[in-house]
N, C-alpha and C positions, 0 to 999 in steps of 0.2 A: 514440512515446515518446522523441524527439528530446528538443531544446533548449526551454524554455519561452519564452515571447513575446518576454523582454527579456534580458538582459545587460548589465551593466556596465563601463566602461572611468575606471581611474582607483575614484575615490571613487565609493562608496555611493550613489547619488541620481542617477551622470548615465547613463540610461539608452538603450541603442546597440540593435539587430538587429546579432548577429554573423552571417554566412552560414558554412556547411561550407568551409572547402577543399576536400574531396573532390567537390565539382560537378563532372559532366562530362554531353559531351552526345553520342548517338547516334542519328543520324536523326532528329532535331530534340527527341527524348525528354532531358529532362533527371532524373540521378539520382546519388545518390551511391557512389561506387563503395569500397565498404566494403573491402574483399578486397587494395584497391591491386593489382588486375591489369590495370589499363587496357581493362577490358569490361566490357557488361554482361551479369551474372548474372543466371539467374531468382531468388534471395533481392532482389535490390536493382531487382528491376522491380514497382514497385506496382501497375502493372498485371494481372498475374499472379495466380492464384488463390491464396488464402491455403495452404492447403493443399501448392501446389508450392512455393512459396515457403520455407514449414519446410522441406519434403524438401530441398530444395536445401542450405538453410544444413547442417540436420542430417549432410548425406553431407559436406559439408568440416570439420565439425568432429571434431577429438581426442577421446579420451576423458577429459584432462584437461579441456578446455572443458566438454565435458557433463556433467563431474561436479562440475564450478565451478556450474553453474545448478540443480544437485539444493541447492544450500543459501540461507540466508540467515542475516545476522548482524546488529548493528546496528550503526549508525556514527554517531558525535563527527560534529555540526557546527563548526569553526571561526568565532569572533567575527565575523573578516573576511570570510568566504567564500572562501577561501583552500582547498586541498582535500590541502598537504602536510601530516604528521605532527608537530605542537605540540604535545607534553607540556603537559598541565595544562587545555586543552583544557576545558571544563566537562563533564559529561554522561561515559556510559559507552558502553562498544560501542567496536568495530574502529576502522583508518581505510582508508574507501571503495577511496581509490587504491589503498592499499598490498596490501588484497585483491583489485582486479581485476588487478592485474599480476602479484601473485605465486601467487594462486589460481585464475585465470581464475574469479573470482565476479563476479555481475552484479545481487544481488537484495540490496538494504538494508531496513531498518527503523529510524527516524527514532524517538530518545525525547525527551529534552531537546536543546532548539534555541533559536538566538538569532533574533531578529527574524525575520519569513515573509520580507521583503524580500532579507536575507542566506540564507537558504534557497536561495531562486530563484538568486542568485548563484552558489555553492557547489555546485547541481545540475547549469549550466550547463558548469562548469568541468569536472567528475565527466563528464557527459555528451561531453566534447569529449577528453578522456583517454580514453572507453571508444571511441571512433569511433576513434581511434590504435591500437587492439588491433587481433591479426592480423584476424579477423573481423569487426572495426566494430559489437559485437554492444550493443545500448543498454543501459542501466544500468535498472533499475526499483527506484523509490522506496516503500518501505512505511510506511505510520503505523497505530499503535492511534487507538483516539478521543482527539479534541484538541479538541475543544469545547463541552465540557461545562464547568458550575461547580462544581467539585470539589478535595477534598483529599486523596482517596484513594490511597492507595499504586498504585493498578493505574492510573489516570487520569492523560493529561499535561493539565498543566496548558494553558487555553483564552489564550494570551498571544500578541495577535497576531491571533488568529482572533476570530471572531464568537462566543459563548457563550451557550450552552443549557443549559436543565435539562438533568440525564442520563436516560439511558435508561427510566431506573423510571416518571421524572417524564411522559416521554411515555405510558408506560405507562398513570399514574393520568388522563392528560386523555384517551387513546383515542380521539383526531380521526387516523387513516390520513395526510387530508389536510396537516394539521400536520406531521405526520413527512417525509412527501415533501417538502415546502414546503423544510423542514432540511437535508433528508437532497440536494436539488440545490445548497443556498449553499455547506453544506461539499463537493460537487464541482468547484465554480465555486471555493473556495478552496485546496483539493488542488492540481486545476492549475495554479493560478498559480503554485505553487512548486515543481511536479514532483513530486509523490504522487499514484503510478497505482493501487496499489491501497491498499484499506482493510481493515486486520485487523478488521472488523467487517462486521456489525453481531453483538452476541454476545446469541444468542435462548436461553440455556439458561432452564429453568425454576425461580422463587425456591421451591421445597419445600422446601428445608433450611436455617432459620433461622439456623445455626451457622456458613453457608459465607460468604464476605469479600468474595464478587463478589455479591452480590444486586443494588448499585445500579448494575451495567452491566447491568443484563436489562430485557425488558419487565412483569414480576412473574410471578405463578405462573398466569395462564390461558393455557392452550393455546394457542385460536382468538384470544383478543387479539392473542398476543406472533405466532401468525402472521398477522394483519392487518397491523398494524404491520410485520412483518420483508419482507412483499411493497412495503408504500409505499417503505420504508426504501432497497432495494433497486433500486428502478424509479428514484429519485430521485437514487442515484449511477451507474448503472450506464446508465439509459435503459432502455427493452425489447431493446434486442438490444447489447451491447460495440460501441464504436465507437472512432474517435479523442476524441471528448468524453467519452468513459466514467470513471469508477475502478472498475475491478475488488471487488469484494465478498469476501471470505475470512470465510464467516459460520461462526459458532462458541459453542459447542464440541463439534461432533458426537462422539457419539450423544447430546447434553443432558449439561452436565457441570453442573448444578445440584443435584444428588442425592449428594453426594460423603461418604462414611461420616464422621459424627462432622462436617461438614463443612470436611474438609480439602483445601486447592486442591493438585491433583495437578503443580502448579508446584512443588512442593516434594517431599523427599526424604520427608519424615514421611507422607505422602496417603498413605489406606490403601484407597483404590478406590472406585469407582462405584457406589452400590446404587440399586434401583429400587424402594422401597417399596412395596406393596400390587401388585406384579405391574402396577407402569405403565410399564412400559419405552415401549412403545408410544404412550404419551400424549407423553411427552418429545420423541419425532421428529416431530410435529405441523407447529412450527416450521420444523424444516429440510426438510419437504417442501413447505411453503410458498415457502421459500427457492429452491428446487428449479423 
């Protein structure tokens, strides 16, 4: 979850490989030595089981640190790709830097953004600040869906990215293979700009005609929308998380399609979850697909 392929030196367009300074080498082992102790750690040997690797990091870190990575916020891209604090700034949400330094946070969510190009820039930079923290610990990039053709209040807009019907729309042509097809360009476009995970894919079920997210679902069948949320799925993710992956945050478990009066519980006014005719059960269909 390093730096993404490219970086920029100067203007917009001339693009460089910047390396870490913290390269160092042991026994011929080359690695970044996050900690700044002049050794290397089991956190910073990739060779290492995934596993020790956490432990390691987890026993040096604070309790502020670990309580900086219980959150997420979002954060204002910069026009330039620039990653100080610019009042006026387009878009809403935090600023990146200002939270990992002063919160030890490390998990963003991207809504409005300028150009994917300036993105990649702006990550790079975010990215090469968090590696200067006491623990080198990487920044992780979050997005809702971003490519779809939409004007909806809950949808960013596809500007920049490849665009698709939304979610419904996959729903009504119910080709798996379609969705996957999707569901790997937008991980091949994620990456390029450093969005590791994805606040989607969101499988609730359309039963309540009143509620405002129906056209981010796959519609009201079951087994469809978990067909589709397995393609969906496999198509960002791969079969097993890797370095090429985007993480999946599928949503809204338990089914938040059922919502009283159809109020989205994004709001202070939602008056709760009901499950009409005793189908609780139908609604987790989905997410054990997912699963």
């Amino acid at each position: 979850m390093g730096l993404v392929q490219s970086e920029t030196t100067g203007k917009l367009g001339g693009m460089v490989h910047q390396q870490s300074d913290l390269i160092k080498t042991e026994d011929g082992f080359e690695y970044r030595d996050l900690n700044k102790n002049g050794k290397l750690d089991i956190f910073e040997d990739t060779r290492q089981p995934i596993k020790a690797r956490m432990e390691d990091l987890l026993r040096q870190m604070t309790p502020a640190e670990k309580a900086g990575m219980l959150f997420i916020n979002g954060s204002v891209v910069n026009t330039d790709g620039s990653i100080e604090d610019k009042p006026g700034t387009p878009g809403f949400g935090g600023v990146a830097s200002a939270l990992v330094t002063a919160q030890k946070m490390n998990h963003f969510n991207l809504w409005e953004i300028p150009a994917p190009q300036v993105v990649a820039v702006w990550h790079n930079k975010l990215q090469r600040l968090a590696e200067q923290t006491r623990l080198g610990i990487p920044v992780t990039i979050a997005s809702d869906p971003r490519n779809h053709f939409s004007q909806s209040i809950y949808e960013m807009a596809a500007s920049g990215f490849s665009q698709w019907c939304e979610t419904l729309g996959f729903g009504a042509i119910g080709d798996p293979d379609l969705v996957r097809q999707f569901a790997e360009i937008v991980r091949q476009e994620y990456l390029a700009v450093g969005i590791r995970v994805a606040l989607h894919p969101q499988v609730d079920l359309a039963t309540e005609p009143r509620w405002p997210r129906i056209n981010g679902t796959f519609g009201e069948d079951a087994q469809l929308a978990a067909l589709l949320t397995k393609a969906y799925i496999r198509g960002l993710q791969g079969e097993q998380l890797g370095p090429e992956s985007v993480a999946c945050m599928t949503k809204h478990f338990p089914g938040g399609g059922p919502q009283l009066e159809g109020l989205d519980p994004h709001f202070e006014f939602q008056k709760g979850q009901i499950y009409p005719g005793n189908n609780f059960d139908y609604h987790l269909i989905p997410f054990e697909a997912a699963l």
